[in-house]
C-alpha positions as CSV (number, residue, x, y, z in Angstrom):
1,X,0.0,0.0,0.0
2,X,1.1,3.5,-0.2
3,X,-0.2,6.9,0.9
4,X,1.8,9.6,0.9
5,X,4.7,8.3,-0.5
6,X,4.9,5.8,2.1
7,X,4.8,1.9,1.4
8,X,3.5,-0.4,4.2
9,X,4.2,-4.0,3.9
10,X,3.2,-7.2,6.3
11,X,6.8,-6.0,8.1
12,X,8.3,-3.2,6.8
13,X,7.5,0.9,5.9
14,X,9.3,2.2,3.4
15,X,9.9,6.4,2.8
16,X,10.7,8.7,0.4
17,X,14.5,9.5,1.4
18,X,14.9,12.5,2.6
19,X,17.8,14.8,4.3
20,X,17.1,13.5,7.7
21,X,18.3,9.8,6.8
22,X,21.1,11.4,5.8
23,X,23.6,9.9,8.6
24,X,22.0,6.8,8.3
25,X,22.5,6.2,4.3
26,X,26.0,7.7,4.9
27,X,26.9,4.8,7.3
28,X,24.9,2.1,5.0
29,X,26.9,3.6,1.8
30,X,30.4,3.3,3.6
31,X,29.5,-0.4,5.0
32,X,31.3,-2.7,2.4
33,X,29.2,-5.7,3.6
34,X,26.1,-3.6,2.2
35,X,27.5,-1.2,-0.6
36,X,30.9,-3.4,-2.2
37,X,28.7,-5.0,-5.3
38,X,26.7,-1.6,-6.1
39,X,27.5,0.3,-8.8
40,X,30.4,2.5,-8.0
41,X,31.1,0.3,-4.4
42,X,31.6,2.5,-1.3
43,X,30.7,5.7,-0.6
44,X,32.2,8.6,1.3
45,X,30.1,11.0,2.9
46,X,30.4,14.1,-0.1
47,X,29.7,11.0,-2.6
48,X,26.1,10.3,-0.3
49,X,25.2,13.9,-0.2
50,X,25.5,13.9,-3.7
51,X,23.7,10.9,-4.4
52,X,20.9,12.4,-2.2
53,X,21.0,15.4,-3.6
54,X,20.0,12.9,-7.3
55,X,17.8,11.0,-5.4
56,X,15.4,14.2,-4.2
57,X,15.7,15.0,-7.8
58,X,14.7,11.9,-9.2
59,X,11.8,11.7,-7.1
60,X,10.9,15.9,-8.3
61,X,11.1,14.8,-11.8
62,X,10.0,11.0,-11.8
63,X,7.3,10.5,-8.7
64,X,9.2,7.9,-7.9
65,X,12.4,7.3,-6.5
66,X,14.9,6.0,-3.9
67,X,12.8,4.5,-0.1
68,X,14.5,4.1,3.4
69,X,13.7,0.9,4.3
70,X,12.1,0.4,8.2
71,X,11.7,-2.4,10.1
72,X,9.9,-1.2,13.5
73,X,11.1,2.1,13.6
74,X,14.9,1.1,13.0
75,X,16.3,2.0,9.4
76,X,17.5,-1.3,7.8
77,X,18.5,-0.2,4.3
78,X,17.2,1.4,1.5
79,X,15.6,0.3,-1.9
80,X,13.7,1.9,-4.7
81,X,14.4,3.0,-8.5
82,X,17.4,5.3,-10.2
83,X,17.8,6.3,-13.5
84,X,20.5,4.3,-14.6
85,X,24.0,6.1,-15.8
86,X,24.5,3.5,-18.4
87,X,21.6,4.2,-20.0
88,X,19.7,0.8,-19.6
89,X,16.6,3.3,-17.9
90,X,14.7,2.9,-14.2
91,X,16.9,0.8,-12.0
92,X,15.8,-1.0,-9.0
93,X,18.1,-1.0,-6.4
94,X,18.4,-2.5,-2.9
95,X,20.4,-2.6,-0.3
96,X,20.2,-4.0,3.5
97,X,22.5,-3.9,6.7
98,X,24.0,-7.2,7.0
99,X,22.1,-8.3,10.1
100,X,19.2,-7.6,8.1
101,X,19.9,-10.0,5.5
102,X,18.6,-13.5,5.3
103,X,14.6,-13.0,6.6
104,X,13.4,-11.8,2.8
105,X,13.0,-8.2,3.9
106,X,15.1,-7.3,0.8
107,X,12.7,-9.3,-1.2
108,X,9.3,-7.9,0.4
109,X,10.8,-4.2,-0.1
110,X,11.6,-4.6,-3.8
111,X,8.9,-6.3,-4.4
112,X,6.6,-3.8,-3.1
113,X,8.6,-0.8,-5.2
114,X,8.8,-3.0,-8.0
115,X,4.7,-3.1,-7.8
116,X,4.2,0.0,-6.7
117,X,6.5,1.2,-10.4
118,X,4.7,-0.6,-12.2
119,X,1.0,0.9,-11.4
120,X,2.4,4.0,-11.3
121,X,2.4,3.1,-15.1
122,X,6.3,2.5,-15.4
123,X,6.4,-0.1,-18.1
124,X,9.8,-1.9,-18.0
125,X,11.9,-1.9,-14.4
126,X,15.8,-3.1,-15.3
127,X,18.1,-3.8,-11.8
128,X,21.8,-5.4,-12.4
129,X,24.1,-7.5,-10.8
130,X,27.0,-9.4,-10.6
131,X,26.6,-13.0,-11.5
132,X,28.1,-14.2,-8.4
133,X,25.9,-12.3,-6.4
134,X,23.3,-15.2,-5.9
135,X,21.5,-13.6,-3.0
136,X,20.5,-10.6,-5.4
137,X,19.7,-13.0,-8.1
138,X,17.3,-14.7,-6.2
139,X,15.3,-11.8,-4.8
140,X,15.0,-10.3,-8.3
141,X,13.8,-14.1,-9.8
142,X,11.8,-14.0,-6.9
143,X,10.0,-10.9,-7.2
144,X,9.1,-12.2,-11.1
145,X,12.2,-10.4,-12.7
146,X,13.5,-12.1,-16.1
147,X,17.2,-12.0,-16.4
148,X,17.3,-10.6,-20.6
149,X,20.9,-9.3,-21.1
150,X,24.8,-9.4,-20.2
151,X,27.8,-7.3,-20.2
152,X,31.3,-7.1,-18.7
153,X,32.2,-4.3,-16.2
154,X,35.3,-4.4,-14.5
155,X,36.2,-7.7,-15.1
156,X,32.7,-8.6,-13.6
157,X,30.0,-10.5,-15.6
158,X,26.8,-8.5,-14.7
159,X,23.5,-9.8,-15.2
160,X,21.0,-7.5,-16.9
161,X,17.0,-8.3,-15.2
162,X,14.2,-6.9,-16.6
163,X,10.7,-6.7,-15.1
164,X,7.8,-5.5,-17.9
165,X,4.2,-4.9,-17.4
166,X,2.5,-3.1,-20.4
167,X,-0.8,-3.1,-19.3
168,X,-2.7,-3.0,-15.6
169,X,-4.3,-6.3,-15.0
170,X,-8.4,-5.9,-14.1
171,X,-9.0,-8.4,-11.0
172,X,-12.3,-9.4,-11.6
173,X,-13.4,-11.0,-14.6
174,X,-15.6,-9.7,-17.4
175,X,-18.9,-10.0,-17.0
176,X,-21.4,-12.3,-19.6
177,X,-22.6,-10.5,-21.9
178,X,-26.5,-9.1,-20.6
179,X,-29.7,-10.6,-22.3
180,X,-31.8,-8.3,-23.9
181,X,-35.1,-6.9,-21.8
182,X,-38.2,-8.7,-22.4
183,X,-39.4,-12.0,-23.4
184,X,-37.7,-15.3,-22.9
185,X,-36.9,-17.2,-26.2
């Protein structure tokens, strides 16, 4: 669900960053248990604020952007899309504290964002990563993502997922069609 900007899921609320999780996506960026397979690695604290700085923007120009993930109150990680410097389009990203990992909170935030994209009327969702990086392959097949393409970067072979949903999906089915008024034939 979301209101506000805000998503709510069975354990987790997820935010719109903003400058007051600043220190806390510093310390995430700079944690190489979190940040060492994301594009570009580490973080400082001027590259953060700059990235914040793009992230505010992208949410200005897009609707839609980068979420502080919460987990009872206490942040946990982030998640949410990025336009993507190489030019594949909207990235979904994630990324969670190490103690966080291995309860599928990572999964049920993308998820969410992914879905949340997507009715927002965002057609095609990319995210990348390394092919070693089996944890991240498995929360992206799990959330329905289709790995499509490849490339080298760094000496890395990075996997290329896609996620595309052209049209919204009614619930209910149609209806028969309605007999005309009047007699029975």
């Amino acid at each position: 669900m979301i209101a506000g900007g805000q998503i709510r899921t069975p354990r987790l609320v997820l935010e719109p960053v903003s400058w007051r999780d600043m220190d806390d996506m510093v310390r995430l960026k700079a944690d190489a248990g979190a940040f060492a397979m994301m594009l570009g690695g580490v973080r400082s604290r001027q590259q953060a604020e700059i990235e914040m700085a793009e992230d505010l923007a992208c949410w200005a120009r897009r609707g839609i952007g980068i979420f502080a993930i919460r987990e009872n109150g206490r942040f946990i990680g982030m998640t949410g899309l990025h336009q993507r410097p190489d030019g594949r389009g909207m990235g979904l990203r994630f990324a969670l504290w190490p103690w966080a990992a291995g309860r599928g909170l990572a999964r049920e935030a993308a998820s969410a964002v992914l879905n949340v994209a997507h009715d927002a009327g965002l057609q095609r969702v990319v995210a990348v990563t390394r092919d070693t990086n089996i944890a991240s392959r498995t929360i992206l097949g799990g959330i329905g993502m289709i790995e499509c393409d490849s490339f080298l970067r760094d000496g890395h072979q990075m996997l290329v997922y896609e996620s595309i949903r052209t049209a919204r999906h009614d619930p209910l089915p149609s209806l028969p069609p309605r007999r005309p008024a009047g007699r029975d034939g």
